[in-house]
mmCIF file as Biopython writes it, N, C-alpha, C and O atoms, coordinates in Angstrom:
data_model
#
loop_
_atom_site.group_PDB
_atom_site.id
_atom_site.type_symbol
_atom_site.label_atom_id
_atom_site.label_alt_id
_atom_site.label_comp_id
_atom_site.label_asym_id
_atom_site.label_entity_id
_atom_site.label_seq_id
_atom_site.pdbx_PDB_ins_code
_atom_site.Cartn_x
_atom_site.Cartn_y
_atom_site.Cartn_z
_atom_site.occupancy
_atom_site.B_iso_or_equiv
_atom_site.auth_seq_id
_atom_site.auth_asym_id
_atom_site.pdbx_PDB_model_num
ATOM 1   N N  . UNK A ? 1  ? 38.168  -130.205 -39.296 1.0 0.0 1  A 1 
ATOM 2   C CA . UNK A ? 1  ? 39.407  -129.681 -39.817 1.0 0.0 1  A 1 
ATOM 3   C C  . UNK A ? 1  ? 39.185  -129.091 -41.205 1.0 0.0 1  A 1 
ATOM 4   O O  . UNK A ? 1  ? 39.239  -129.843 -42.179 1.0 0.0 1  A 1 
ATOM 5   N N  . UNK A ? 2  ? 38.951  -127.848 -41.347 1.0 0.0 2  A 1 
ATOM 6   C CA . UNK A ? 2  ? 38.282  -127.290 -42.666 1.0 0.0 2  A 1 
ATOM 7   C C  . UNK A ? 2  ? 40.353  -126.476 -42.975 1.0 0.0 2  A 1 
ATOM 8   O O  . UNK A ? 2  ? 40.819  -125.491 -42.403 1.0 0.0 2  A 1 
ATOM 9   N N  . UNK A ? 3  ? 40.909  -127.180 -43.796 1.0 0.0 3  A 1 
ATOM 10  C CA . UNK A ? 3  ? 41.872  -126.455 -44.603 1.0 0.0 3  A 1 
ATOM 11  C C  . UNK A ? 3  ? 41.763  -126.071 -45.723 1.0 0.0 3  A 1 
ATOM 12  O O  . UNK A ? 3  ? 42.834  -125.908 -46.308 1.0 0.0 3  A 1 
ATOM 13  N N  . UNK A ? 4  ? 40.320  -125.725 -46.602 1.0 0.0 4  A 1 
ATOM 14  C CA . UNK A ? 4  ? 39.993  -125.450 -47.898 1.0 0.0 4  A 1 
ATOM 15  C C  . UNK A ? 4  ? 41.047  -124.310 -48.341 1.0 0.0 4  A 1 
ATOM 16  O O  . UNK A ? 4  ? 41.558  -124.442 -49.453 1.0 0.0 4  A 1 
ATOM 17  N N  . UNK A ? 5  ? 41.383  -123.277 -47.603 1.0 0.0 5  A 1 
ATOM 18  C CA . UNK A ? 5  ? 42.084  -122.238 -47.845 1.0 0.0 5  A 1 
ATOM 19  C C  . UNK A ? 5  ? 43.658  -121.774 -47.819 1.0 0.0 5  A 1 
ATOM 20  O O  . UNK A ? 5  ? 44.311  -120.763 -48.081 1.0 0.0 5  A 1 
ATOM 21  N N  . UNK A ? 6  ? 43.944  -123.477 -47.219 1.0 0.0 6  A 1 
ATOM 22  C CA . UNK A ? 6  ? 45.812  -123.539 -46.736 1.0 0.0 6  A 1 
ATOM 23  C C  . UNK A ? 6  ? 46.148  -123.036 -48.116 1.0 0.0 6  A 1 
ATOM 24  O O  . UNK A ? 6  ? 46.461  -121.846 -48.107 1.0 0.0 6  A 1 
ATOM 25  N N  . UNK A ? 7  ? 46.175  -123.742 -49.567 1.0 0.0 7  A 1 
ATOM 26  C CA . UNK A ? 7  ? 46.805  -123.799 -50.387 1.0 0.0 7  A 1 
ATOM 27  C C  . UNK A ? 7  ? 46.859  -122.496 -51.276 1.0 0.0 7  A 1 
ATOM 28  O O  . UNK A ? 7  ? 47.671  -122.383 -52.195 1.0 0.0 7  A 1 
ATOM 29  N N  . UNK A ? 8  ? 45.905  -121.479 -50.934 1.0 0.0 8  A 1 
ATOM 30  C CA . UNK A ? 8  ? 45.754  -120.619 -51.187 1.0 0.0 8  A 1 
ATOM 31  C C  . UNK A ? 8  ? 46.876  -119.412 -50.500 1.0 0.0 8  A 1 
ATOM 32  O O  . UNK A ? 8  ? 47.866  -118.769 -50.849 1.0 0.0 8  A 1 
ATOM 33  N N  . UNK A ? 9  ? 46.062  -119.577 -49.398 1.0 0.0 9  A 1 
ATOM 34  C CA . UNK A ? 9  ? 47.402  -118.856 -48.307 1.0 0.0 9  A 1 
ATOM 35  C C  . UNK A ? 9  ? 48.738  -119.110 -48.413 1.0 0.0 9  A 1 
ATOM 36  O O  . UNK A ? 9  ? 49.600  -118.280 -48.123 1.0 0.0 9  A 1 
ATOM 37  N N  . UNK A ? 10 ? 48.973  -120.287 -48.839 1.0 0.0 10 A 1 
ATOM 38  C CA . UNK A ? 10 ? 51.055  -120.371 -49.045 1.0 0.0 10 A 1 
ATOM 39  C C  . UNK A ? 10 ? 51.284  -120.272 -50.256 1.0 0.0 10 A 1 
ATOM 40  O O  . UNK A ? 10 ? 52.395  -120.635 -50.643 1.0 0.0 10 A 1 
ATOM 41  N N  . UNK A ? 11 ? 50.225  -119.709 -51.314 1.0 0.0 11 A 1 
ATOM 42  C CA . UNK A ? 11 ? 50.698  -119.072 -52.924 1.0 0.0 11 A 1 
ATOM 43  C C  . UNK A ? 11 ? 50.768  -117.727 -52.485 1.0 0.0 11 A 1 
ATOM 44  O O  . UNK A ? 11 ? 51.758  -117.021 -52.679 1.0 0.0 11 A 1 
ATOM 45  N N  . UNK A ? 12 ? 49.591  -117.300 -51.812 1.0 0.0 12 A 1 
ATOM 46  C CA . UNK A ? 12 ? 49.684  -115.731 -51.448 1.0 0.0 12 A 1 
ATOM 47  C C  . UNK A ? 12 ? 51.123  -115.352 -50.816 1.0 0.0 12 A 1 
ATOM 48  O O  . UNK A ? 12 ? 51.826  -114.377 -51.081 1.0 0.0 12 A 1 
ATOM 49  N N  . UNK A ? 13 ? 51.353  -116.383 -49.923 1.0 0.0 13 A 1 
ATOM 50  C CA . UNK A ? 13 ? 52.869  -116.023 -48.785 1.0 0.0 13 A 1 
ATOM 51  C C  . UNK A ? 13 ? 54.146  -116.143 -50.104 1.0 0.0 13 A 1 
ATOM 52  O O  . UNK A ? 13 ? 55.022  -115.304 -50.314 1.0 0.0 13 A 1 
ATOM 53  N N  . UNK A ? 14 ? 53.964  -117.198 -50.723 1.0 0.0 14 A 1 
ATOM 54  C CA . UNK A ? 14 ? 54.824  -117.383 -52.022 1.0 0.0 14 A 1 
ATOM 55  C C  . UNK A ? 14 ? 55.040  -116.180 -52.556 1.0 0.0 14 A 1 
ATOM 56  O O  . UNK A ? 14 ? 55.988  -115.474 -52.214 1.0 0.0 14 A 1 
ATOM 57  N N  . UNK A ? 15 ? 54.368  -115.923 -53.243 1.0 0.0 15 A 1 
ATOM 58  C CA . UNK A ? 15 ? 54.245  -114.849 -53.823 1.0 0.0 15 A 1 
ATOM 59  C C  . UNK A ? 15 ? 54.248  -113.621 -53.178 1.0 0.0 15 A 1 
ATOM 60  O O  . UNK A ? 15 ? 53.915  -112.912 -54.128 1.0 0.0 15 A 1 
ATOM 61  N N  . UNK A ? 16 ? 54.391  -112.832 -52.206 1.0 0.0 16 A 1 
ATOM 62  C CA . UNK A ? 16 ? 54.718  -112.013 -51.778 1.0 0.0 16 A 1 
ATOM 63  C C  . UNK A ? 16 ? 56.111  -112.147 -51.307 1.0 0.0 16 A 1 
ATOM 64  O O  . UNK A ? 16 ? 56.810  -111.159 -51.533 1.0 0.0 16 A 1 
ATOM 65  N N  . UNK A ? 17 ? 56.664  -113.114 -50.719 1.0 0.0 17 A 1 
ATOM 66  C CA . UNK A ? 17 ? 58.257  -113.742 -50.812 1.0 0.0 17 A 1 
ATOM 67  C C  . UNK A ? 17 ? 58.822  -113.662 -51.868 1.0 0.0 17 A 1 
ATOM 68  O O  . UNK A ? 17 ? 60.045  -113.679 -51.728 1.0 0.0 17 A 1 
ATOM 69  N N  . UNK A ? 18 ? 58.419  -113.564 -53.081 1.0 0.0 18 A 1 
ATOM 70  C CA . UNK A ? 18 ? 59.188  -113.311 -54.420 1.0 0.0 18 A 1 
ATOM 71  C C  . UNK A ? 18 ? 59.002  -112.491 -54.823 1.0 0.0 18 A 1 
ATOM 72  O O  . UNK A ? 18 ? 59.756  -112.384 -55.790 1.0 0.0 18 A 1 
ATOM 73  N N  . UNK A ? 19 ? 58.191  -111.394 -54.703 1.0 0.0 19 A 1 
ATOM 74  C CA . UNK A ? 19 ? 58.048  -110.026 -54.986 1.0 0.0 19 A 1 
ATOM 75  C C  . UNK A ? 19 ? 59.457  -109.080 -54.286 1.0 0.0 19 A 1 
ATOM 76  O O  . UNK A ? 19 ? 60.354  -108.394 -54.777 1.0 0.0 19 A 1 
ATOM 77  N N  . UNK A ? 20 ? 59.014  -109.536 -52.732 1.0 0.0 20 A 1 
ATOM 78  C CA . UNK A ? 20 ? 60.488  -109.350 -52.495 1.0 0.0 20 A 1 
ATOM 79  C C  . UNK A ? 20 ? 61.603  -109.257 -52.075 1.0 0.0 20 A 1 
ATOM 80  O O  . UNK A ? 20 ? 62.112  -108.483 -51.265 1.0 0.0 20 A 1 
ATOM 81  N N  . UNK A ? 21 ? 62.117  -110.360 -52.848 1.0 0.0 21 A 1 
ATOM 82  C CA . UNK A ? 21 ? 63.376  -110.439 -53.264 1.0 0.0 21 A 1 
ATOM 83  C C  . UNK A ? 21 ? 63.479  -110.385 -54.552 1.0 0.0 21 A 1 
ATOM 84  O O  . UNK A ? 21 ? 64.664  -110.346 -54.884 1.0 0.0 21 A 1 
ATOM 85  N N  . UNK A ? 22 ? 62.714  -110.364 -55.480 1.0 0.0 22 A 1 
ATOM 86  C CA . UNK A ? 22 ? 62.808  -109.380 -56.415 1.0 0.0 22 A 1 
ATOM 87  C C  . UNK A ? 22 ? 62.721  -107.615 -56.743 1.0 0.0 22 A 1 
ATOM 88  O O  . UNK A ? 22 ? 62.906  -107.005 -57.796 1.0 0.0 22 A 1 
ATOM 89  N N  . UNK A ? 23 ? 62.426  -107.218 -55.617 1.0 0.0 23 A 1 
ATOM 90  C CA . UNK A ? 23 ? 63.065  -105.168 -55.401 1.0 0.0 23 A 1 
ATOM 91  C C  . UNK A ? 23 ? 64.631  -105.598 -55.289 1.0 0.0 23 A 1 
ATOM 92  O O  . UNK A ? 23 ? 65.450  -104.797 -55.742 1.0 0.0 23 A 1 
ATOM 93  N N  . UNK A ? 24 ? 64.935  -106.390 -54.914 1.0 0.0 24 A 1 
ATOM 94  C CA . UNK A ? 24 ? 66.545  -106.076 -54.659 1.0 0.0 24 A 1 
ATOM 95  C C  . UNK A ? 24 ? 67.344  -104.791 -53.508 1.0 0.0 24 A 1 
ATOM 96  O O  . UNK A ? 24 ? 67.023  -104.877 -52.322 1.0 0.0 24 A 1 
ATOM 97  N N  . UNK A ? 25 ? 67.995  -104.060 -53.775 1.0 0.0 25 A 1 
ATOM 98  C CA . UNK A ? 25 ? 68.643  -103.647 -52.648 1.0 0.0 25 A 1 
ATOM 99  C C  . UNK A ? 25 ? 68.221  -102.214 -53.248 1.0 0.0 25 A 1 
ATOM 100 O O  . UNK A ? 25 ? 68.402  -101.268 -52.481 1.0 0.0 25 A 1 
ATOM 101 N N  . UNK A ? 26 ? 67.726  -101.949 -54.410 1.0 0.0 26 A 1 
ATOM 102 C CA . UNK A ? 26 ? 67.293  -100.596 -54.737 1.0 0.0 26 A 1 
ATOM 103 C C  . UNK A ? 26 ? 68.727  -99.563  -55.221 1.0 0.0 26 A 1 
ATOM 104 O O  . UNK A ? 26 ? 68.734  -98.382  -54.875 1.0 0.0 26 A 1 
ATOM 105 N N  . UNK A ? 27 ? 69.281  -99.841  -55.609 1.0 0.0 27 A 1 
ATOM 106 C CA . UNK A ? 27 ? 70.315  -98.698  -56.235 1.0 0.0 27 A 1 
ATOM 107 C C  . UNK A ? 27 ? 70.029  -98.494  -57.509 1.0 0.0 27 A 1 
ATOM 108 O O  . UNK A ? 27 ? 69.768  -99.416  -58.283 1.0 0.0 27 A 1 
ATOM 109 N N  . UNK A ? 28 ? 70.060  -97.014  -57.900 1.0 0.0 28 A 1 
ATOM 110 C CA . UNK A ? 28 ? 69.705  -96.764  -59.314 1.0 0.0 28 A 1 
ATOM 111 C C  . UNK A ? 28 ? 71.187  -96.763  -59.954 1.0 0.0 28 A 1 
ATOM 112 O O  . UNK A ? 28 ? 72.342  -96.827  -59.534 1.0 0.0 28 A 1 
ATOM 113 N N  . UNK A ? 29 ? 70.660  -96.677  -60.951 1.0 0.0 29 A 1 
ATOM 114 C CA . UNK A ? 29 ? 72.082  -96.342  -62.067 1.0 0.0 29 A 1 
ATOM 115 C C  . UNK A ? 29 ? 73.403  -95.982  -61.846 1.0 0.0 29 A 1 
ATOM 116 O O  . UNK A ? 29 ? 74.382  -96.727  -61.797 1.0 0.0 29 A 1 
ATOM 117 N N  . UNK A ? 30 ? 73.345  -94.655  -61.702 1.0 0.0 30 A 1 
ATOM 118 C CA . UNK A ? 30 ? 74.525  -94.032  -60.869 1.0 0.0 30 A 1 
ATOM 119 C C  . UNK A ? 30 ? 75.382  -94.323  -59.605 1.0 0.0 30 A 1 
ATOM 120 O O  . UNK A ? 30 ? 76.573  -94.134  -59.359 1.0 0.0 30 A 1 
ATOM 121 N N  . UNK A ? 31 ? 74.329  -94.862  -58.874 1.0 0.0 31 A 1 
ATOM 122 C CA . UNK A ? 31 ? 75.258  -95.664  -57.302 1.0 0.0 31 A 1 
ATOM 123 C C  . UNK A ? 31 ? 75.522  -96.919  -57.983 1.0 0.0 31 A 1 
ATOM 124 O O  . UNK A ? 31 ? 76.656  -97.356  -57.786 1.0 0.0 31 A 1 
ATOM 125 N N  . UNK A ? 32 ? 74.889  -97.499  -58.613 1.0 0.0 32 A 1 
ATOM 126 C CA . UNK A ? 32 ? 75.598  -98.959  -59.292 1.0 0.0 32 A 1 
ATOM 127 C C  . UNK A ? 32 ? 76.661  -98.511  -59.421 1.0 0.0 32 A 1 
ATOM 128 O O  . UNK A ? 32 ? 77.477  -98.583  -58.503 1.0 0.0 32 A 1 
ATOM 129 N N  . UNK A ? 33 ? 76.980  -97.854  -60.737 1.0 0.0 33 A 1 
ATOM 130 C CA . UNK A ? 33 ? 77.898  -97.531  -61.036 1.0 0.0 33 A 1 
ATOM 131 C C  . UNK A ? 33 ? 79.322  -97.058  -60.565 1.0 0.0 33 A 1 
ATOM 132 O O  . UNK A ? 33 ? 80.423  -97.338  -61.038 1.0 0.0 33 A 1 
ATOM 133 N N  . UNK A ? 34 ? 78.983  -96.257  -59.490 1.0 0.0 34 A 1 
ATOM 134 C CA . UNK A ? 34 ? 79.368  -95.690  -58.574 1.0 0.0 34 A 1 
ATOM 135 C C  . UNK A ? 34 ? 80.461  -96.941  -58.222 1.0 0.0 34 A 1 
ATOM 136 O O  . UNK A ? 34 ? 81.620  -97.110  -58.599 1.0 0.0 34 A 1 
ATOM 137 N N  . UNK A ? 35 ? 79.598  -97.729  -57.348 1.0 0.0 35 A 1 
ATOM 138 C CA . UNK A ? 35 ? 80.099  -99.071  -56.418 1.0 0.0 35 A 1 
ATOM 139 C C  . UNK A ? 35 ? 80.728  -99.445  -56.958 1.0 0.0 35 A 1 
ATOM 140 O O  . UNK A ? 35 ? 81.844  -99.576  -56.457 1.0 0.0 35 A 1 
ATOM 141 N N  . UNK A ? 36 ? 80.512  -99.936  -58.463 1.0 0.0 36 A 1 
ATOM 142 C CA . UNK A ? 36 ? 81.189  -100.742 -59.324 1.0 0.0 36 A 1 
ATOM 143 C C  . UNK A ? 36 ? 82.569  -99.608  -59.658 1.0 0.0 36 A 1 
ATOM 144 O O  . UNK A ? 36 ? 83.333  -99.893  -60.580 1.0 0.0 36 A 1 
ATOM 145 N N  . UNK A ? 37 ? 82.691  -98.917  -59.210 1.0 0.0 37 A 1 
ATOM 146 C CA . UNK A ? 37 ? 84.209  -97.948  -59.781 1.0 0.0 37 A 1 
ATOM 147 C C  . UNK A ? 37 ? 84.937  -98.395  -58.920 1.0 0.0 37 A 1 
ATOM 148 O O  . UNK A ? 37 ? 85.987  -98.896  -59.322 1.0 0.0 37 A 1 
ATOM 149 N N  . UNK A ? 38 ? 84.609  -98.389  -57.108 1.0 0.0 38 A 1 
ATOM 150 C CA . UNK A ? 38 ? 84.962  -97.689  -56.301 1.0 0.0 38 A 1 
ATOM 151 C C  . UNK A ? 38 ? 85.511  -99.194  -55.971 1.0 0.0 38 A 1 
ATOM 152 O O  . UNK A ? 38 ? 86.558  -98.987  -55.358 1.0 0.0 38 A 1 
ATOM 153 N N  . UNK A ? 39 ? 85.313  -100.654 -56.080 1.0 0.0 39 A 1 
ATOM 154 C CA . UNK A ? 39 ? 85.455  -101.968 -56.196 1.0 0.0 39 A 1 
ATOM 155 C C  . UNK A ? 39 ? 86.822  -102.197 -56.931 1.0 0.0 39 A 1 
ATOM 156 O O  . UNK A ? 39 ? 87.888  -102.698 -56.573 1.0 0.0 39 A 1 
ATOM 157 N N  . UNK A ? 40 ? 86.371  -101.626 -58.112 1.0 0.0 40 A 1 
ATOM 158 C CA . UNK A ? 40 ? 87.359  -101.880 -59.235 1.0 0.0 40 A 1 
ATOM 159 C C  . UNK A ? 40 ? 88.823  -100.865 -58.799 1.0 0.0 40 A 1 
ATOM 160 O O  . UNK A ? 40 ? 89.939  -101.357 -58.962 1.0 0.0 40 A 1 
ATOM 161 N N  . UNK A ? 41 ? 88.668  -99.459  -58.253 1.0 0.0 41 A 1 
ATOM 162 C CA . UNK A ? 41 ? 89.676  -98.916  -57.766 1.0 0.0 41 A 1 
ATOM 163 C C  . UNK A ? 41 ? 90.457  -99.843  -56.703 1.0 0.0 41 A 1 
ATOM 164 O O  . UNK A ? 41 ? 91.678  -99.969  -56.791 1.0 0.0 41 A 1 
ATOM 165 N N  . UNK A ? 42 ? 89.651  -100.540 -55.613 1.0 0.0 42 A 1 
ATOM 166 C CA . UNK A ? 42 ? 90.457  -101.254 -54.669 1.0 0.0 42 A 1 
ATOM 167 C C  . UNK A ? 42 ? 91.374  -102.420 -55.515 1.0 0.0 42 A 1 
ATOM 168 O O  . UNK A ? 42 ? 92.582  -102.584 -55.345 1.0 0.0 42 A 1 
ATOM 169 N N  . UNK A ? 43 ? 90.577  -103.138 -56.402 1.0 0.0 43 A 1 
ATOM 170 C CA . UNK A ? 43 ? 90.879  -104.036 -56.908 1.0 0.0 43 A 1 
ATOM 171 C C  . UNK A ? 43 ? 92.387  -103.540 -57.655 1.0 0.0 43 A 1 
ATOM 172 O O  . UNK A ? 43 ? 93.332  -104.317 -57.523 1.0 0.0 43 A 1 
ATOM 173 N N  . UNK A ? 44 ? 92.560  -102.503 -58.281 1.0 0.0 44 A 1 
ATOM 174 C CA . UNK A ? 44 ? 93.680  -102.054 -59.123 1.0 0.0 44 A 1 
ATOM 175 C C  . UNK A ? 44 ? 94.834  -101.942 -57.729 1.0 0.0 44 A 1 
ATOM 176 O O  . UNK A ? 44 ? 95.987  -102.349 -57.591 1.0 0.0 44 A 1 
ATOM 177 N N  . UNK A ? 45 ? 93.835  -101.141 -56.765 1.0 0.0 45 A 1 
ATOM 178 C CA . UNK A ? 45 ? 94.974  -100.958 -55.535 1.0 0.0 45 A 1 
ATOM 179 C C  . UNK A ? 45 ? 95.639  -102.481 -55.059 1.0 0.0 45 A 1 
ATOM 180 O O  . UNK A ? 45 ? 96.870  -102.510 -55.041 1.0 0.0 45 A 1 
ATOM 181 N N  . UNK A ? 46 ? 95.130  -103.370 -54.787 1.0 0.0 46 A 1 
ATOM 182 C CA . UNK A ? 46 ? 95.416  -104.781 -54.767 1.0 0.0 46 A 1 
ATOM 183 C C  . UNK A ? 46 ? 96.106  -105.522 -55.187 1.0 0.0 46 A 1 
ATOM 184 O O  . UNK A ? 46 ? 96.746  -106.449 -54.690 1.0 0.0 46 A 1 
ATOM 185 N N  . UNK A ? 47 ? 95.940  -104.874 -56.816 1.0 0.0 47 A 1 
ATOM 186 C CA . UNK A ? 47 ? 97.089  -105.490 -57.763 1.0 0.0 47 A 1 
ATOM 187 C C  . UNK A ? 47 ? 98.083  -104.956 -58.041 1.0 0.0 47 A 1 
ATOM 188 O O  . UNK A ? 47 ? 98.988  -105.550 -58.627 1.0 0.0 47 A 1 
ATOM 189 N N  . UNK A ? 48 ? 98.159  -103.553 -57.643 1.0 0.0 48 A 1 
ATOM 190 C CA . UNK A ? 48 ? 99.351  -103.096 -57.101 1.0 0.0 48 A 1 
ATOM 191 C C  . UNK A ? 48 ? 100.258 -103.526 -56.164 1.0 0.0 48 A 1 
ATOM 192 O O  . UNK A ? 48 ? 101.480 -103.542 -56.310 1.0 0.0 48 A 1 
ATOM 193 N N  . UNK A ? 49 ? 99.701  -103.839 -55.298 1.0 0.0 49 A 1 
ATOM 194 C CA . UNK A ? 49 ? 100.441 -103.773 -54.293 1.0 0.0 49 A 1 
ATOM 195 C C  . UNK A ? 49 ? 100.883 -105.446 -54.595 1.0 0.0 49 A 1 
ATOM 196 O O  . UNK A ? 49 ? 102.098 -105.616 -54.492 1.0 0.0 49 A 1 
ATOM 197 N N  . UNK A ? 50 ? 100.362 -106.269 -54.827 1.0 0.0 50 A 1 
ATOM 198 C CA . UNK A ? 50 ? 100.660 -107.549 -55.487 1.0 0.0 50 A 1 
ATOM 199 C C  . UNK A ? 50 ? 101.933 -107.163 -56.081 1.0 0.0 50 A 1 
ATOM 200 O O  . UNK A ? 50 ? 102.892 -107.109 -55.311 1.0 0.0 50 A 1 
ATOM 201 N N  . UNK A ? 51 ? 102.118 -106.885 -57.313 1.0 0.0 51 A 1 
ATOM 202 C CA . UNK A ? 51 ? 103.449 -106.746 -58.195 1.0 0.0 51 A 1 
ATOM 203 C C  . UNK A ? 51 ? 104.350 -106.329 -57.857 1.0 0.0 51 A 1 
ATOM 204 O O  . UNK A ? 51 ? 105.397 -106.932 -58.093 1.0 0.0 51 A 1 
ATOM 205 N N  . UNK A ? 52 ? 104.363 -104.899 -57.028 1.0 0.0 52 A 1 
ATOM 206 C CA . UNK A ? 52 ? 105.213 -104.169 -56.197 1.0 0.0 52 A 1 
ATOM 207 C C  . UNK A ? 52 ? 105.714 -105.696 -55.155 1.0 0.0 52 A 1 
ATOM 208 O O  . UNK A ? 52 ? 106.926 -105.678 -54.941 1.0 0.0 52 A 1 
ATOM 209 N N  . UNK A ? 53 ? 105.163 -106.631 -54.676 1.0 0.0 53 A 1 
ATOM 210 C CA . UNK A ? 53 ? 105.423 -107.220 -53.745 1.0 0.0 53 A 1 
ATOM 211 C C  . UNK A ? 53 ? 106.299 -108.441 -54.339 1.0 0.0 53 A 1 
ATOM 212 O O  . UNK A ? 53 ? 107.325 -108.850 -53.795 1.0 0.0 53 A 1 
ATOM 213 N N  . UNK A ? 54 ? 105.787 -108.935 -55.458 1.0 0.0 54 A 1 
ATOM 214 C CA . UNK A ? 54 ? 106.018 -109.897 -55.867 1.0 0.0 54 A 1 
ATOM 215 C C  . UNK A ? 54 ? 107.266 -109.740 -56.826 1.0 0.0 54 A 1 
ATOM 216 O O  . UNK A ? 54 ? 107.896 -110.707 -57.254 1.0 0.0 54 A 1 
ATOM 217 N N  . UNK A ? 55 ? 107.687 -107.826 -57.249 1.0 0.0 55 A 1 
ATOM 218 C CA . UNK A ? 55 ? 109.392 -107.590 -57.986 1.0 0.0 55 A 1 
ATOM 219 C C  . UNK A ? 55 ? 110.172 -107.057 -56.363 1.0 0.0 55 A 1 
ATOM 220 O O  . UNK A ? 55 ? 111.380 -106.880 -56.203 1.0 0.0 55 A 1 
ATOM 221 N N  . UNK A ? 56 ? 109.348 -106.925 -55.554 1.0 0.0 56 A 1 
ATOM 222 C CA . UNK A ? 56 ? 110.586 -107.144 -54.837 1.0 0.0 56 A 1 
ATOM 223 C C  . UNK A ? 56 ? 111.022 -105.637 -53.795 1.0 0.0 56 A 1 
ATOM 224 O O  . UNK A ? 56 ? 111.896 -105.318 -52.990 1.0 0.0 56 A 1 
ATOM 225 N N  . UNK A ? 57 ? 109.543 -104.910 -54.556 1.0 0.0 57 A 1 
ATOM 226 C CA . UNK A ? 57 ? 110.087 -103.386 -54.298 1.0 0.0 57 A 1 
ATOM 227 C C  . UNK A ? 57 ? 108.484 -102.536 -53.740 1.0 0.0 57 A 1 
ATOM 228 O O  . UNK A ? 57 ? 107.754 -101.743 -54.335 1.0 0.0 57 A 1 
ATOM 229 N N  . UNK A ? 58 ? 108.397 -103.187 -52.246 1.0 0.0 58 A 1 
ATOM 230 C CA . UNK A ? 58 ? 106.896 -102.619 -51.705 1.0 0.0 58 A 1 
ATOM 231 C C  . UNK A ? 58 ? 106.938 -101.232 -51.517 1.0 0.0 58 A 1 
ATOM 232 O O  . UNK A ? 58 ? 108.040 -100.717 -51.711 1.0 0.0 58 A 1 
ATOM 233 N N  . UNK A ? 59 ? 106.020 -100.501 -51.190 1.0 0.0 59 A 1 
ATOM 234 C CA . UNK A ? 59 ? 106.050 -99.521  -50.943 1.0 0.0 59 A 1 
ATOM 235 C C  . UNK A ? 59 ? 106.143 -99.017  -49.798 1.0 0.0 59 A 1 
ATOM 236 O O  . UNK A ? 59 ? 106.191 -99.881  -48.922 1.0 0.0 59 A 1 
ATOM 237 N N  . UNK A ? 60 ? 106.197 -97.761  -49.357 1.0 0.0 60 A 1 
ATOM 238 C CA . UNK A ? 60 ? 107.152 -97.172  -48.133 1.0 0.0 60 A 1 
ATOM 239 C C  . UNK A ? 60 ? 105.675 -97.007  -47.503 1.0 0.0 60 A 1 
ATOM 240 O O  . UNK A ? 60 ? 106.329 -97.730  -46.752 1.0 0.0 60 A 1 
ATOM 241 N N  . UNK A ? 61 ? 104.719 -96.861  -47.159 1.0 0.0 61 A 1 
ATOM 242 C CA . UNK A ? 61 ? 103.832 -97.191  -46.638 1.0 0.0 61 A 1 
ATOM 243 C C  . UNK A ? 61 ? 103.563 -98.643  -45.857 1.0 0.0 61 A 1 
ATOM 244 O O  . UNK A ? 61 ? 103.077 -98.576  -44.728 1.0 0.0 61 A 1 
ATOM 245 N N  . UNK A ? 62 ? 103.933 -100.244 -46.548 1.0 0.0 62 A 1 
ATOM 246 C CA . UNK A ? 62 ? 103.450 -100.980 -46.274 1.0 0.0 62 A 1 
ATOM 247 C C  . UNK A ? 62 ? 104.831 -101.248 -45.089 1.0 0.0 62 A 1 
ATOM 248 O O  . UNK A ? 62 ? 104.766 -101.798 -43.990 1.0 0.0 62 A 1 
ATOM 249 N N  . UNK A ? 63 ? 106.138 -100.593 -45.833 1.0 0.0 63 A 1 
ATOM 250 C CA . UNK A ? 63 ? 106.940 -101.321 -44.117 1.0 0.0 63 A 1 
ATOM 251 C C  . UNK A ? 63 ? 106.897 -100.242 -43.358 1.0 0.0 63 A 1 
ATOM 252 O O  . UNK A ? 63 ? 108.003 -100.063 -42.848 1.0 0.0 63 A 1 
ATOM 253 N N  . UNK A ? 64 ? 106.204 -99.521  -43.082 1.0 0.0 64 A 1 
ATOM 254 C CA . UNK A ? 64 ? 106.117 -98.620  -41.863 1.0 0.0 64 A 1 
ATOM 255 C C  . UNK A ? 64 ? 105.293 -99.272  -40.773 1.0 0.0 64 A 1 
ATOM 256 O O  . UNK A ? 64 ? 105.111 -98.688  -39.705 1.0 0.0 64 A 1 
#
């Protein structure tokens, strides 16, 4: 039973497992950014429609 080399092999596997998931999902700058608008727009839409709901006065869209 020669395993001289196991411990070697599951730093190598290690380490290529953290390489990556460290690339991440790859978006540069601009699509970050992007996402992060387009999030924050729903989010405003959301809280709209929250307040509108919550004085009493939804919009003509939501009772159709």
């Amino acid at each position: 039973m020669a395993r001289g080399n196991q411990r070697d092999k599951a730093r190598e596997a290690a380490q290529k497992k953290l390489a990556n998931q460290k690339k991440g999902h790859g978006m540069s700058g601009s699509e970050l950014a992007k996402a992060k608008e387009i999030a924050a727009q729903k989010m405003r839409e959301k809280q709209a429609a929250a307040d509108a709901k919550k004085n009493g006065n939804a919009p003509a869209a939501a009772k159709a």
